[in-house]
Legacy VTK file of the C-alpha trace (Angstrom):
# vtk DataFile Version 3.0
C-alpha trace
ASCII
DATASET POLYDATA
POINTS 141 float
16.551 0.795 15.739
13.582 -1.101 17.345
10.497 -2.643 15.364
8.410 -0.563 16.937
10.188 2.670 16.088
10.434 1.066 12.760
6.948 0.572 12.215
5.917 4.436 13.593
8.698 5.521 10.933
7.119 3.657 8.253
3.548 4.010 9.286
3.910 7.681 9.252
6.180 7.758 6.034
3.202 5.679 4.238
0.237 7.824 5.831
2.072 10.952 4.710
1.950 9.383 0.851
-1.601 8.564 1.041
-2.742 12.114 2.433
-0.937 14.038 -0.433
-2.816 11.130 -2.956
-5.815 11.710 -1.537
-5.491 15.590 -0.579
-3.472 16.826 -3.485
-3.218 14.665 -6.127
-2.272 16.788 -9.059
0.050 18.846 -6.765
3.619 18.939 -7.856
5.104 17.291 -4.742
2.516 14.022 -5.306
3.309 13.527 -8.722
6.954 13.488 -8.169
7.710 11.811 -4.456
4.189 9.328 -4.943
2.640 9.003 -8.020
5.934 8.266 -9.798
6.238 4.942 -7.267
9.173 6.379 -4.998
7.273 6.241 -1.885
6.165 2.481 -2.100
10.056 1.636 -3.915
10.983 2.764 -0.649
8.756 1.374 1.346
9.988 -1.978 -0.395
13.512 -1.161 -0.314
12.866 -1.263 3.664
10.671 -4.432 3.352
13.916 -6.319 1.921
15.764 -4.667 4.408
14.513 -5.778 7.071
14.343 -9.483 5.165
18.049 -9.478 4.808
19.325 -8.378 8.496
16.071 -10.062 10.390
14.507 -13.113 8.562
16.633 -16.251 9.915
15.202 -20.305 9.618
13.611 -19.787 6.554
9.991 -19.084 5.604
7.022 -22.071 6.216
4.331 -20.627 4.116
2.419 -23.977 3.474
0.306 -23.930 7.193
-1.615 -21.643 9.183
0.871 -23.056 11.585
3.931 -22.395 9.900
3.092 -18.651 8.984
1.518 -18.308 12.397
4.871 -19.114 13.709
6.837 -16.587 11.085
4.889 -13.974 12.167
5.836 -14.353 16.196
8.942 -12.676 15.279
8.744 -9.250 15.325
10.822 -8.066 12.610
8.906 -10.325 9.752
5.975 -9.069 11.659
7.132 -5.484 10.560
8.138 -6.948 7.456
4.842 -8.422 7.259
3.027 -4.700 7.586
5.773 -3.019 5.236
5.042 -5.638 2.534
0.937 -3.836 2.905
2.237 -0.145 3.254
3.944 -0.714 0.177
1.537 -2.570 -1.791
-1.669 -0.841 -0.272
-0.401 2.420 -1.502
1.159 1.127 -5.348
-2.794 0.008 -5.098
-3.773 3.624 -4.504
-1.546 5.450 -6.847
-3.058 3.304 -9.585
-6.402 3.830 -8.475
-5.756 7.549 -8.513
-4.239 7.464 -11.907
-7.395 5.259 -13.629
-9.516 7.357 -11.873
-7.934 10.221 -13.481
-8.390 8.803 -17.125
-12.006 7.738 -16.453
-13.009 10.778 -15.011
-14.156 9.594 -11.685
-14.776 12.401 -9.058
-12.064 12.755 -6.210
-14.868 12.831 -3.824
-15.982 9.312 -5.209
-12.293 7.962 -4.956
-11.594 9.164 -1.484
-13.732 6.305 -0.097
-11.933 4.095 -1.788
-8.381 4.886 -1.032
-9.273 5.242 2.339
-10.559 1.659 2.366
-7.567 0.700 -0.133
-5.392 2.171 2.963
-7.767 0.523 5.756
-8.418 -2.804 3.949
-6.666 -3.506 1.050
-8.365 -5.760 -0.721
-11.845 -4.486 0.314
-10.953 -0.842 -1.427
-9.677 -2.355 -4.711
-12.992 -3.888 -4.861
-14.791 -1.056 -4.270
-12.778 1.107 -6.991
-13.544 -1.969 -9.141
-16.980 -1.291 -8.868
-16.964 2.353 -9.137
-14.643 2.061 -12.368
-17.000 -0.578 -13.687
-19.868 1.968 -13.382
-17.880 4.843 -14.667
-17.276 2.975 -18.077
-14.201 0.607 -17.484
-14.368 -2.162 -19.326
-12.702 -4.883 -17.534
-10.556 -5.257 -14.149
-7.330 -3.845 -14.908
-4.148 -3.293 -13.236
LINES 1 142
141 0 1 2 3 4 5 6 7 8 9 10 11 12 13 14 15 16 17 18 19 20 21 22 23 24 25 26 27 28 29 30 31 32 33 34 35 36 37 38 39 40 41 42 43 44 45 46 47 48 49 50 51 52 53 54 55 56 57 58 59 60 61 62 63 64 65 66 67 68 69 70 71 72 73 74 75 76 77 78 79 80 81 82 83 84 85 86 87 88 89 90 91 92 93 94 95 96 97 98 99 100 101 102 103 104 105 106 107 108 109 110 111 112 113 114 115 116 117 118 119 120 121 122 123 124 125 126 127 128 129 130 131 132 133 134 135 136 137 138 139 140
């Protein structure tokens, strides 16, 4: 298998969890293949994966430089996008599930899984802020 036919595989595999969190989030099928964790367990099983069989030299994470030069090969690359499939969507299952306690409209939460799934950071923050004004009481995860 290539790393590019890796990363449609696991693209698509990730896309397909975040459609059934966003589109049908009480449904069956969600609550037991995503909001349980499997889909981003096996999103990380593949993460270590490709670790194991691709990562050789070790890992320089102390420079721009040194990361900058992980990253030009293209399975940690992969690895690299994996690693935020995975923890993008863990991210959105919890937002789903606090959003479900508060009480926070799906239609208000969709923007911010799409920009948990688009951004990462940038959606947390913006569920932050809708969860702040729906009554949460601190930052939480």
């Amino acid at each position: 298998m290539t790393p590019e036919l890796t990363f449609k595989l696991a693209s698509n595999f990730a896309i397909i969890g975040w459609l059934l969190l966003a589109g049908l989030p009480n449904a069956k099928v969600t609550k037991l293949l995503v909001r349980n964790g499997i889909w981003p367990l096996i999103l990380s099983g593949l993460y270590l994966l490709i670790l194991v069989l691709h990562a050789r030299g070790g890992f320089d994470f102390g420079s721009l430089e040194g990361v900058t030069k992980l990253f030009s090969n293209p399975w940690v690359l992969l690895a690299g996008w994996v690693h935020y499939l995975a923890f993008d969507l863990f991210v959105g299952i919890w937002e789903t599930k606090e959003a479900e306690v508060l009480g926070i409209s799906r239609w208000i939460l969709i923007p911010c899984l799409f920009f948990t799934l688009m951004f990462g950071p940038i959606g947390y923050l913006l569920f932050q802020i809708v969860r702040w004004r729906k009554g949460g009481s601190h930052a939480s995860i």
